[in-house]
DRENPA-10802 format. One line per 4 residues: number of its first residue (from 0); for each residue x, y, z of N, C-alpha, C, O. Coordinates in steps of 0.02 Angstrom, whole numbers. Layout:
<sites>
NUM = X/Y/Z/X/Y/Z/X/Y/Z/X/Y/Z; ...
</sites>
This chain:
<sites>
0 = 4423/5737/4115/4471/5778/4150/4449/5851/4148/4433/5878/4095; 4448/5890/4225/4440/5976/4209/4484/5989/4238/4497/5966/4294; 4524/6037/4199/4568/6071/4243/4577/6139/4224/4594/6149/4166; 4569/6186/4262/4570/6255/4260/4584/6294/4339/4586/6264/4392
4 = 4593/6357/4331/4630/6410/4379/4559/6457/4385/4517/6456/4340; 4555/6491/4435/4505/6554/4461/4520/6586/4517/4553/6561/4563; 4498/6639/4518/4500/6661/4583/4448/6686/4631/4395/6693/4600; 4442/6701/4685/4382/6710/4718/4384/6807/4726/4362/6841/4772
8 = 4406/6820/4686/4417/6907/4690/4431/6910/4620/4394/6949/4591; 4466/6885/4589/4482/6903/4509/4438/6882/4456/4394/6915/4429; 4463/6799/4441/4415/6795/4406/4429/6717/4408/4469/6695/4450; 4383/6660/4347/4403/6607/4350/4419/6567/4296/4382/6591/4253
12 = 4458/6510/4263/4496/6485/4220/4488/6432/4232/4469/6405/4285; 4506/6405/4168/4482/6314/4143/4481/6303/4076/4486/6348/4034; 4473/6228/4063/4449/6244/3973/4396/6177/3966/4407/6116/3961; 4339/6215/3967/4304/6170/3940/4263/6214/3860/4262/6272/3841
16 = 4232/6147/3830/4195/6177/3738/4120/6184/3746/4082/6174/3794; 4112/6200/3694/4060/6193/3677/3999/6177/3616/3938/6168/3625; 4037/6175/3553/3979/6144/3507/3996/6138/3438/4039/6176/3415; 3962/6085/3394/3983/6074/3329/3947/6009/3327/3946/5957/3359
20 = 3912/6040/3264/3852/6009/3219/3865/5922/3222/3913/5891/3198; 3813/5899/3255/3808/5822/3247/3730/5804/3223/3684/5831/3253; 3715/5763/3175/3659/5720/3166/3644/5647/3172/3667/5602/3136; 3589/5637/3237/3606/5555/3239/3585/5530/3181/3550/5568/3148
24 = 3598/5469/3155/3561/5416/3128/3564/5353/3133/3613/5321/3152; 3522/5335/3120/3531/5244/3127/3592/5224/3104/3626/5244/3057; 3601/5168/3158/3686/5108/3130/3690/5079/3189/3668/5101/3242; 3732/5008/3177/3738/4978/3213/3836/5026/3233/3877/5063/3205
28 = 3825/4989/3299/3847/4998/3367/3945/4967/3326/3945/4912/3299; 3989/4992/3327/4071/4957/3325/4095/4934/3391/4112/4973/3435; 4098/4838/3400/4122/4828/3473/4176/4875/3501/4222/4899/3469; 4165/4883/3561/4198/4941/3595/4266/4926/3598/4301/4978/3599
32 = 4315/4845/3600/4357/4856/3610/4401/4870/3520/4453/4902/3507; 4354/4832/3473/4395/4867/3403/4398/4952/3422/4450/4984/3431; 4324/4979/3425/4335/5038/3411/4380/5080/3460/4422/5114/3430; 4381/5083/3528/4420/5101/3560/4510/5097/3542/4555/5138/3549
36 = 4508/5037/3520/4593/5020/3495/4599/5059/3439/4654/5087/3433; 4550/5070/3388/4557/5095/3345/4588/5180/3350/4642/5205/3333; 4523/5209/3383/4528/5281/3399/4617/5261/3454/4659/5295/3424; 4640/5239/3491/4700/5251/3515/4736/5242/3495/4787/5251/3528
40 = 4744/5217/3428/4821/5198/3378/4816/5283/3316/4859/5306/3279; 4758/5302/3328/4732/5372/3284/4763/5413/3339/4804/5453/3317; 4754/5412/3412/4775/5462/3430/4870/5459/3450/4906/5508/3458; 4887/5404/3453/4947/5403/3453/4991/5445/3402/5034/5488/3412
44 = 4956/5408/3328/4974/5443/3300/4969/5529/3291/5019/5562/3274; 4921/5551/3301/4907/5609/3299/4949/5652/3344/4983/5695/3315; 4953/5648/3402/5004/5660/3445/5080/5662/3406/5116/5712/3411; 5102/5598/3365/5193/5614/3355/5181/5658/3304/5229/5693/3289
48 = 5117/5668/3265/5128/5735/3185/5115/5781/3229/5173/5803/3234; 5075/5823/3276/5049/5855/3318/5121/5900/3334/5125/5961/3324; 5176/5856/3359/5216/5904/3382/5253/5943/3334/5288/5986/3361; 5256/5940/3254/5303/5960/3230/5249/6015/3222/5266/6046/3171
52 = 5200/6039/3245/5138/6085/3199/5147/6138/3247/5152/6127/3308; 5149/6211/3215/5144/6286/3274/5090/6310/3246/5087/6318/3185; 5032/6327/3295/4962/6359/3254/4973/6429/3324/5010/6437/3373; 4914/6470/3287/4900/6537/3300/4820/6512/3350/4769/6490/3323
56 = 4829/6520/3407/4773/6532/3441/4743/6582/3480/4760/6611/3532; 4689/6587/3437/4651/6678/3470/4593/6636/3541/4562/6583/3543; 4601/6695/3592/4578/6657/3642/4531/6717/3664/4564/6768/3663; 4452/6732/3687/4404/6769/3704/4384/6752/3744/4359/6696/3736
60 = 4377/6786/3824/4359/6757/3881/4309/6840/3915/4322/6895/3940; 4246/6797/3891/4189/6849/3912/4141/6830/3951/4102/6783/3944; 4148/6880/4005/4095/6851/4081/4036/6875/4044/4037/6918/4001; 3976/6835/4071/3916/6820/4055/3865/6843/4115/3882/6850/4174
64 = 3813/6852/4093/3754/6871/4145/3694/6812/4174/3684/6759/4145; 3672/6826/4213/3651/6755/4243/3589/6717/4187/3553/6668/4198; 3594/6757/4132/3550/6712/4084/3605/6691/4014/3596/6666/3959; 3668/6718/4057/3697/6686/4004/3740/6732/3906/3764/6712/3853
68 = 3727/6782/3931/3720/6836/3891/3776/6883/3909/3788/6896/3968; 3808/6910/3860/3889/6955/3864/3885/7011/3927/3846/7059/3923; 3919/7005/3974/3914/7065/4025/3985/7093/4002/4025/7050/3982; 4006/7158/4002/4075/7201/4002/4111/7173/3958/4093/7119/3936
72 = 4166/7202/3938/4233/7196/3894/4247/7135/3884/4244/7106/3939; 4262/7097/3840/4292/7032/3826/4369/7044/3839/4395/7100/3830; 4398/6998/3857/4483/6978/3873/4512/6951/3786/4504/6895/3762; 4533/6987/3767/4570/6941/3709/4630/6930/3695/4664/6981/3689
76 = 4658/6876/3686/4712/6835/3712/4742/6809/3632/4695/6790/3598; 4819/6802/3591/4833/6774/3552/4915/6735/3562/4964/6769/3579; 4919/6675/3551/4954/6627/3605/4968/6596/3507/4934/6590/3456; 5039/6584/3529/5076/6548/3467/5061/6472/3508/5059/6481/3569
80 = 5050/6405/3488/5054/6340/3510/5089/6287/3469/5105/6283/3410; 5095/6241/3536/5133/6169/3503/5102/6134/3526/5047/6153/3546; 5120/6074/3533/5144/6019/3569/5184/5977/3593/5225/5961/3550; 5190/5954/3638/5253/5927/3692/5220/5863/3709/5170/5852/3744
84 = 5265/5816/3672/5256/5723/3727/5311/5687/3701/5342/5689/3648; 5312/5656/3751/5402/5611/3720/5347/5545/3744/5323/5536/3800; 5336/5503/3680/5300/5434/3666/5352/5386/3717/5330/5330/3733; 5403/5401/3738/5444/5323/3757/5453/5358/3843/5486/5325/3883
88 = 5423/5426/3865/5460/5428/3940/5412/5425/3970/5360/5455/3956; 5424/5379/4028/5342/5358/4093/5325/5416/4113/5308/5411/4173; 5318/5496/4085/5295/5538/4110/5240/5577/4102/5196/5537/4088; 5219/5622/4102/5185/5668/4095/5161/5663/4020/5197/5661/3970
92 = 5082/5660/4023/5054/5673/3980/5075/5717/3899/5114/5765/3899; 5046/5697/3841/5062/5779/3795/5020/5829/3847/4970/5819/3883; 5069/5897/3832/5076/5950/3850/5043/5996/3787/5045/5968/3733; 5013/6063/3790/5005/6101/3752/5010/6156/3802/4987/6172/3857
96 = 5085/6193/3720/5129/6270/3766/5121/6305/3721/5130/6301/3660; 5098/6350/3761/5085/6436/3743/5148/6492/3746/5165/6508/3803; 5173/6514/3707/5175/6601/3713/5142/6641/3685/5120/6639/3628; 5134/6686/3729/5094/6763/3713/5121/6795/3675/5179/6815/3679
100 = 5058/6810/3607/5092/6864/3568/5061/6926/3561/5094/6972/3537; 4994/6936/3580/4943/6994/3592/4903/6990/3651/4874/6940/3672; 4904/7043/3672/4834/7042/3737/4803/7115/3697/4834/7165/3678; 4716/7096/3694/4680/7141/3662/4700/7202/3618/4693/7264/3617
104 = 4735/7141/3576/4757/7174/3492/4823/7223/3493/4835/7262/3446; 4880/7214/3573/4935/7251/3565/4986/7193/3599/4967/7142/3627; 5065/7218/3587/5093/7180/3615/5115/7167/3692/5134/7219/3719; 5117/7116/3730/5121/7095/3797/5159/7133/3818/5211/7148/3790
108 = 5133/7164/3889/5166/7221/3918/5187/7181/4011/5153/7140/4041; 5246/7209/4030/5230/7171/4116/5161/7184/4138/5127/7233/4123; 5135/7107/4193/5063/7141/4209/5018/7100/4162/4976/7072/4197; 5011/7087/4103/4990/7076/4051/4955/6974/4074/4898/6952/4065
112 = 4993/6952/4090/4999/6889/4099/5031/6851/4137/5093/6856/4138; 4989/6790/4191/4938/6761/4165/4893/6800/4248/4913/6806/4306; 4816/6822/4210/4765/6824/4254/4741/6740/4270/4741/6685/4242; 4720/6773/4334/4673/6690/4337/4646/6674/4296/4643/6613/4294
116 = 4620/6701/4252/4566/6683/4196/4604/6648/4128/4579/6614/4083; 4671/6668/4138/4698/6671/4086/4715/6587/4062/4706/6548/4109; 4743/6545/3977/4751/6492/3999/4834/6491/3996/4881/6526/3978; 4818/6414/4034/4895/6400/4054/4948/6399/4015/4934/6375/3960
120 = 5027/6421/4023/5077/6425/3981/5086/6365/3975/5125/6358/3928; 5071/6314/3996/5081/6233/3997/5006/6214/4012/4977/6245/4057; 4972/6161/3974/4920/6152/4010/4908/6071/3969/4926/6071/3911; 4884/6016/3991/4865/5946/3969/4823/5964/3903/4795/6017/3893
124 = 4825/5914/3865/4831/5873/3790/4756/5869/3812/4747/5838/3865; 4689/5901/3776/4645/5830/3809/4614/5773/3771/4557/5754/3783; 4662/5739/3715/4644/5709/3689/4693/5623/3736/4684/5563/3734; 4730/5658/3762/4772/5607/3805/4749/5554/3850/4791/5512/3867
128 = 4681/5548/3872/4659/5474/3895/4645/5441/3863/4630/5387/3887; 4641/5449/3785/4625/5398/3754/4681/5362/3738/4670/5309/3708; 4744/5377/3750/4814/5348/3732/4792/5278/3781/4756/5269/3831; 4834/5234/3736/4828/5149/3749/4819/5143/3820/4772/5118/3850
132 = 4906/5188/3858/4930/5184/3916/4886/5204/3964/4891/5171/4015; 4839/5251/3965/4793/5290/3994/4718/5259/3990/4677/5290/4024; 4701/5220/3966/4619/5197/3945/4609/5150/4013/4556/5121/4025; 4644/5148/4038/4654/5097/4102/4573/5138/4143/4519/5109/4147
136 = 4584/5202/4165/4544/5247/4200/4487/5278/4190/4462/5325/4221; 4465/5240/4132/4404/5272/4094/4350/5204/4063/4360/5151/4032; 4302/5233/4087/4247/5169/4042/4240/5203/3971/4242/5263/3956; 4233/5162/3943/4194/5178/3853/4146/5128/3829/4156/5068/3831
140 = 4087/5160/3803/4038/5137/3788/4004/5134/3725/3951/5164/3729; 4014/5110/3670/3990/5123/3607/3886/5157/3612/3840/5134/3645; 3888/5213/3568/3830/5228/3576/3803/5249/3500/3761/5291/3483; 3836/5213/3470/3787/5217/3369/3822/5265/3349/3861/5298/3382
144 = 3808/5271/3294/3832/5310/3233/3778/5374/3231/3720/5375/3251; 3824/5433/3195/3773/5508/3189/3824/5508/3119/3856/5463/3091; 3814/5594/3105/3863/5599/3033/3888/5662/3072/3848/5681/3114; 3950/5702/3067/3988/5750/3081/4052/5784/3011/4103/5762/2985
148 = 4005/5857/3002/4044/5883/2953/4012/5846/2876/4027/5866/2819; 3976/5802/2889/3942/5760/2827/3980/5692/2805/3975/5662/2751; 4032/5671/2882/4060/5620/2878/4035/5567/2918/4029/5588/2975; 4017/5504/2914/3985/5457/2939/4045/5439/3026/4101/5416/3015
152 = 4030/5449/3082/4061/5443/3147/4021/5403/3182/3960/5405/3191; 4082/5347/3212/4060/5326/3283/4047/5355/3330/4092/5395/3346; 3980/5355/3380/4003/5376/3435/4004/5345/3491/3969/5296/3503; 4051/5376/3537/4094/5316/3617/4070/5373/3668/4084/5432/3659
156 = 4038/5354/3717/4046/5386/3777/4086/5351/3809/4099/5292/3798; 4120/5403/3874/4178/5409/3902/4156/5406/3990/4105/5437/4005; 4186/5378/4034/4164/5415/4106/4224/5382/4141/4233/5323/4124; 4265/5406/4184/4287/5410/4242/4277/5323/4278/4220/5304/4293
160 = 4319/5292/4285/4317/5243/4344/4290/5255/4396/4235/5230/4407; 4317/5289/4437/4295/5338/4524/4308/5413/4512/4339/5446/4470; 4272/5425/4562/4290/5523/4553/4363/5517/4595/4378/5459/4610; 4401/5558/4611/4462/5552/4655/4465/5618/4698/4472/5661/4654
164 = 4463/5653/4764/4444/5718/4780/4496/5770/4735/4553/5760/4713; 4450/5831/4732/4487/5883/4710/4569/5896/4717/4599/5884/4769; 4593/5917/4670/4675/5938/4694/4665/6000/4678/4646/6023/4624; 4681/6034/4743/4688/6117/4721/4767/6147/4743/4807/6121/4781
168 = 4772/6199/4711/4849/6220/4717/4849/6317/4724/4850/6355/4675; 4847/6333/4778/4823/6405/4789/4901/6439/4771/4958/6420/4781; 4872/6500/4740/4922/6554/4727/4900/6615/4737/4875/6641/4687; 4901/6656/4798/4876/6714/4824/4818/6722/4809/4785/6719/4861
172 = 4775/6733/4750/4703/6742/4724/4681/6708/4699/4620/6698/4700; 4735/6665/4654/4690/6616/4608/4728/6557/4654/4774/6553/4695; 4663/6500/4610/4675/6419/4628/4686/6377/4575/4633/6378/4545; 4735/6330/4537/4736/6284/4507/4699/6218/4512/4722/6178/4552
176 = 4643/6200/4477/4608/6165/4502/4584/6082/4461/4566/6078/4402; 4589/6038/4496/4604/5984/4442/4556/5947/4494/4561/5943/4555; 4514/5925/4456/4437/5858/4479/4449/5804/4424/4419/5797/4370; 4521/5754/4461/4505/5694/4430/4450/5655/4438/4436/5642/4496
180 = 4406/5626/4382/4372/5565/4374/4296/5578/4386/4260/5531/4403; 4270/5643/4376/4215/5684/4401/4185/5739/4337/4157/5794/4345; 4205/5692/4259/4179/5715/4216/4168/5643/4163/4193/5587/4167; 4133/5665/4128/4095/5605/4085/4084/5648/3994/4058/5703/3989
184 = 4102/5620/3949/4093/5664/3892/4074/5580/3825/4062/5520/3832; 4081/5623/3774/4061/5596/3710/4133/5602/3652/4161/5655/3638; 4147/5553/3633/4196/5551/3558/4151/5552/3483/4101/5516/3483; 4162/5580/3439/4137/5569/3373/4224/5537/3334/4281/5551/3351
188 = 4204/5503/3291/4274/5476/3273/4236/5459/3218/4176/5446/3222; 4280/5458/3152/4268/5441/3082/4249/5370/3065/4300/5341/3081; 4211/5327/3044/4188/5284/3040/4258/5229/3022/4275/5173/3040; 4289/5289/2969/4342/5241/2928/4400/5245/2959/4437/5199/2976
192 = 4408/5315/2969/4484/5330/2982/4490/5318/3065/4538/5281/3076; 4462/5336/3116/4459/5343/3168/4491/5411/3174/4528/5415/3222; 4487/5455/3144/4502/5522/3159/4462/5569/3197/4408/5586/3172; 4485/5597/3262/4439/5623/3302/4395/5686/3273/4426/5726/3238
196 = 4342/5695/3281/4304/5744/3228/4277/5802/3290/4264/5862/3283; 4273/5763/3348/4224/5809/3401/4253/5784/3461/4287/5733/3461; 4241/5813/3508/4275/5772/3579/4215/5827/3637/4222/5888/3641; 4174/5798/3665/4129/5854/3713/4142/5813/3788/4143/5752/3795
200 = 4150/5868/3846/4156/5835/3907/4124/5890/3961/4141/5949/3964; 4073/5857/4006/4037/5890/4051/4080/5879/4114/4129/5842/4111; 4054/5922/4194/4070/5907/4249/3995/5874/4252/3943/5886/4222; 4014/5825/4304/3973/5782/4327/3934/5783/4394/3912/5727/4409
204 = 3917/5847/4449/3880/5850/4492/3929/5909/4540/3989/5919/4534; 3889/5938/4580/3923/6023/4596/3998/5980/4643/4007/5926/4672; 4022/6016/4633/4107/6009/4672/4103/6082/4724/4098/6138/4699; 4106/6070/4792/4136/6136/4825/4222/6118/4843/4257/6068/4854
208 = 4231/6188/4840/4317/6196/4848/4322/6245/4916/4287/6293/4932; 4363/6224/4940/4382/6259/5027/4421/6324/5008/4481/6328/4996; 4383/6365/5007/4428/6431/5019/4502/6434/5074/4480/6438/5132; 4554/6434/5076/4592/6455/5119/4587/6500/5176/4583/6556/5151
212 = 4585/6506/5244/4593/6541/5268/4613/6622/5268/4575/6669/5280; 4692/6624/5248/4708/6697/5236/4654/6741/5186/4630/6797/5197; 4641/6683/5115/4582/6712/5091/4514/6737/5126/4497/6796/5121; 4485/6702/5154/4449/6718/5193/4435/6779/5255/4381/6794/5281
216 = 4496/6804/5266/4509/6823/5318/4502/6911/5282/4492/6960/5319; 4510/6917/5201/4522/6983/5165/4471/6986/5131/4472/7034/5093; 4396/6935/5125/4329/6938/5128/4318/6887/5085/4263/6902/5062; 4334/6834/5057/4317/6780/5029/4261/6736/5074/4261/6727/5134
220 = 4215/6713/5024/4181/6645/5059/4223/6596/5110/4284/6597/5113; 4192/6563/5140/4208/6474/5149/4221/6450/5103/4281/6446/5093; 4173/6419/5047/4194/6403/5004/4177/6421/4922/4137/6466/4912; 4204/6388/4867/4178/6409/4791/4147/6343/4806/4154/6301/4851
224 = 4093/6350/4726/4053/6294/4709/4067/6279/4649/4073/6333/4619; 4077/6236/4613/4098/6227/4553/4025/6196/4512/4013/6135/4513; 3987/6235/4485/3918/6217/4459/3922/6188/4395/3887/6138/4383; 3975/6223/4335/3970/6183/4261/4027/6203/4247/4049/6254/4274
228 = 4057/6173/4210/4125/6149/4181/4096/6110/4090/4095/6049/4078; 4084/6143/4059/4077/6107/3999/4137/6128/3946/4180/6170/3959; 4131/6090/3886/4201/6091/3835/4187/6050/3790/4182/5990/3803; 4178/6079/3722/4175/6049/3653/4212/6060/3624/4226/6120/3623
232 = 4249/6021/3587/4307/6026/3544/4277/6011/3458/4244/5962/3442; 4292/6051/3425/4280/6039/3350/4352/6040/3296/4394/6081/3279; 4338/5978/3284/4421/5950/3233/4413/5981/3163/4354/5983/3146; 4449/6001/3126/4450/6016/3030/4496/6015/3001/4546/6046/3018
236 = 4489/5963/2927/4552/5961/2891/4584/6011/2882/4558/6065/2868; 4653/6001/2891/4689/6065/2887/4746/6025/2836/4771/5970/2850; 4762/6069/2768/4828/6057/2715/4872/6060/2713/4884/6120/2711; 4946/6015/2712/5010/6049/2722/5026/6038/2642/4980/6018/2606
240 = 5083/6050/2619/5105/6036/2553/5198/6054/2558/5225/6107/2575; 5225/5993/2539/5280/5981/2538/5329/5972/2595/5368/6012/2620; 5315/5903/2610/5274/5869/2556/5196/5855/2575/5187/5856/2636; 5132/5840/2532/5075/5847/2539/5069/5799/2604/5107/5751/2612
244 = 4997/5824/2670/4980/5803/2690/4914/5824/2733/4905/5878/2760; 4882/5784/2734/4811/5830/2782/4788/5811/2850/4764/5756/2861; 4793/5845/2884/4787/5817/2962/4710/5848/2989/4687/5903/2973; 4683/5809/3024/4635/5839/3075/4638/5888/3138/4639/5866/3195
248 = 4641/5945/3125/4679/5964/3188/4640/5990/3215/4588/5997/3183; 4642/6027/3309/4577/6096/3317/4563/6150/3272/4599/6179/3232; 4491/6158/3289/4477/6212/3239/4435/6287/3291/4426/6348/3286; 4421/6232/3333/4369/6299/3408/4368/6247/3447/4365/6187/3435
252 = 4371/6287/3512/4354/6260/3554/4332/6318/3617/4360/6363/3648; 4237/6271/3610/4203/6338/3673/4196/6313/3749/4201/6252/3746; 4190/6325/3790/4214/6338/3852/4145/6369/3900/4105/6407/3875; 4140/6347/3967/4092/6374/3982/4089/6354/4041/4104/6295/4048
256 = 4072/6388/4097/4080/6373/4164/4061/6423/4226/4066/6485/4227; 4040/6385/4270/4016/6430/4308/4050/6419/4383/4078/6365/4397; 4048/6455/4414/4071/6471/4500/4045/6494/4536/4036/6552/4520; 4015/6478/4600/3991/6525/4637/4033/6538/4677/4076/6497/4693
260 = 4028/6611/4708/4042/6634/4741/4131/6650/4732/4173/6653/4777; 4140/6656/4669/4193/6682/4620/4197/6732/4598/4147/6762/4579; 4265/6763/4594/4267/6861/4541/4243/6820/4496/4182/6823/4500; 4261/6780/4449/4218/6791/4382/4158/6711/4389/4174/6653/4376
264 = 4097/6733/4412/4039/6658/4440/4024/6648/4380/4004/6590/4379; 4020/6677/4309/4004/6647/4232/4060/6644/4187/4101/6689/4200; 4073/6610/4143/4127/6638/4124/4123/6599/4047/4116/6538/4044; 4129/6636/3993/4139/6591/3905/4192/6591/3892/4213/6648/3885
268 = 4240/6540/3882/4310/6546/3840/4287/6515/3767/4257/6463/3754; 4311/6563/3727/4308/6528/3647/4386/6559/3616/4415/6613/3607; 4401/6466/3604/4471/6459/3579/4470/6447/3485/4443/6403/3451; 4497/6485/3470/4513/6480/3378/4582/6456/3356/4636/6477/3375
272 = 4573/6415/3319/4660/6425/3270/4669/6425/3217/4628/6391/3185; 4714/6455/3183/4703/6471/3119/4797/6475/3135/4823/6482/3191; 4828/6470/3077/4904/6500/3034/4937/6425/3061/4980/6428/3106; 4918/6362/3034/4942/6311/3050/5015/6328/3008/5019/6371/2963
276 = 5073/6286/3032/5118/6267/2999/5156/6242/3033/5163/6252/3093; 5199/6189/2985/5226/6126/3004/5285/6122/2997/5307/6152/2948; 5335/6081/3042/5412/6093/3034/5428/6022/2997/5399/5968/3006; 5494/6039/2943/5508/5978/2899/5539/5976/2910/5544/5915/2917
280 = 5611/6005/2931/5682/5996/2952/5663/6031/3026/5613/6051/3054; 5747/6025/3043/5727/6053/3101/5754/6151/3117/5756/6189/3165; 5772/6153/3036/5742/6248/3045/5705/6269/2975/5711/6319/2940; 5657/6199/2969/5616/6235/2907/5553/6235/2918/5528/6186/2946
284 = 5509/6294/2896/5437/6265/2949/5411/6302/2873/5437/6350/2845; 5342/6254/2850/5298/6282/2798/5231/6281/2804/5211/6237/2843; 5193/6311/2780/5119/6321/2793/5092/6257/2763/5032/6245/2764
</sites>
């Protein structure tokens, strides 16, 4: 799944990662449908502890030069988060919701939020296709064992059934942009636990997007090109106490993408979290 916002004058938005230490080694292969069942009863679970948790996420979104290298001012972004899924309603995916609590180290002013670039106050779970209900739309492929963090992991590649065409959703400058079934990635999962350790997902071959008319008409292209869309996710034990418990949760996640013929055609998002804490009642929340 990619889904992200840009604009063809401003700038452009999405979330894809980028990296965290893997070493292959030899092992045999876990049949795909244990391991697959496995990793989706891990993420079920993970999902109902998930929502009682509010972390601190610092967000850095710095356009790049065509080799890839820091051009101008970084955007810095700090967003309180949750999570949102009701396990029993035929709806909508988990959710992960943002409020703004800093834009470049002061507090949110009108104006402030959201740029195209910016991420969404609501935006998809992306650990959510692997849920039972959802695996319907995705191949998985067992591909051996590596070690991650110095923990012994399966790994599953992932791909899309069919691509499905673009859904775009225009808002004066920017576009909301969602390419079901037109990305392909990799799971690392704990040998024992099935706890997700890594989650990486590429775009899968250039996508052009139709500029709108009116756009066009105030000097926009025909169309954008959607060239790379990448996203690595890196998981780390994180401690609660009282009562004791330790969860895998995000720890970064880098981002990276390109556009042609876009205000922002390079673009790095690197996502952090740090100040986990967890609700035990429902007005007691502890680190």
């Amino acid at each position: 799944m990619v889904l992200f916002r840009f604009g063809w004058r401003l700038a452009l938005r999405f979330v894809v990662l980028g990296s965290a230490s893997a070493v292959a080694v030899v092992g045999q292969s876990v049949p795909p449908t244990t391991m697959i069942d496995r990793i989706g009863a891990y993420v079920e679970q993970y999902y109902a502890r998930a929502q009682s948790i509010l972390a601190i996420e610092s967000v850095t979104l710095q356009p790049l030069t065509r080799d890839l290298g820091p051009e101008g001012f970084a955007r810095r972004l700090v967003y309180e988060l949750r999570v949102e899924w009701d396990p029993d309603a035929d709806g909508p995916d988990p959710n992960v919701v943002r409020t703004l609590v800093s834009v470049n180290g002061r507090p949110p002013k009108a104006g402030d939020e959201p740029r195209c670039t910016d991420p969404r106050g609501i935006s998809p779970e992306p650990l959510a296709p692997l849920l039972p209900g959802r695996r319907v739309n995705y191949i998985f492929t067992p591909v051996g064992q590596s070690k991650v963090q110095g923990r012994a992991a399966m790994m599953l590649d992932y791909r899309s059934v069919r691509p499905e065409p673009p859904k775009v959703e225009w808002r004066d400058e920017c576009a909301s942009i969602d390419l079901p079934g037109r990305t392909r990635g990799r799971i690392w999962a704990d040998a024992e636990s099935a706890e997700i350790l890594r989650f990486d997902e590429h775009l899968v071959g250039l996508v052009d997007i139709p500029v709108p008319v009116p756009q066009q008409r105030r000097g926009a292209p025909p169309y954008m090109t959607i060239e790379r869309a990448d996203m690595s996710i890196e998981y780390r034990r994180v401690a609660f106490v009282d009562p004791d418990e330790t969860l895998m949760l995000p720890a970064r996640i880098d981002n990276l993408v390109i556009v042609r013929n876009s205000g922002s055609p390079r673009l790095r998002i690197t996502q952090m979290f740090s100040g986990y804490r967890r609700f035990v009642t429902g007005s007691r929340i502890v680190r």
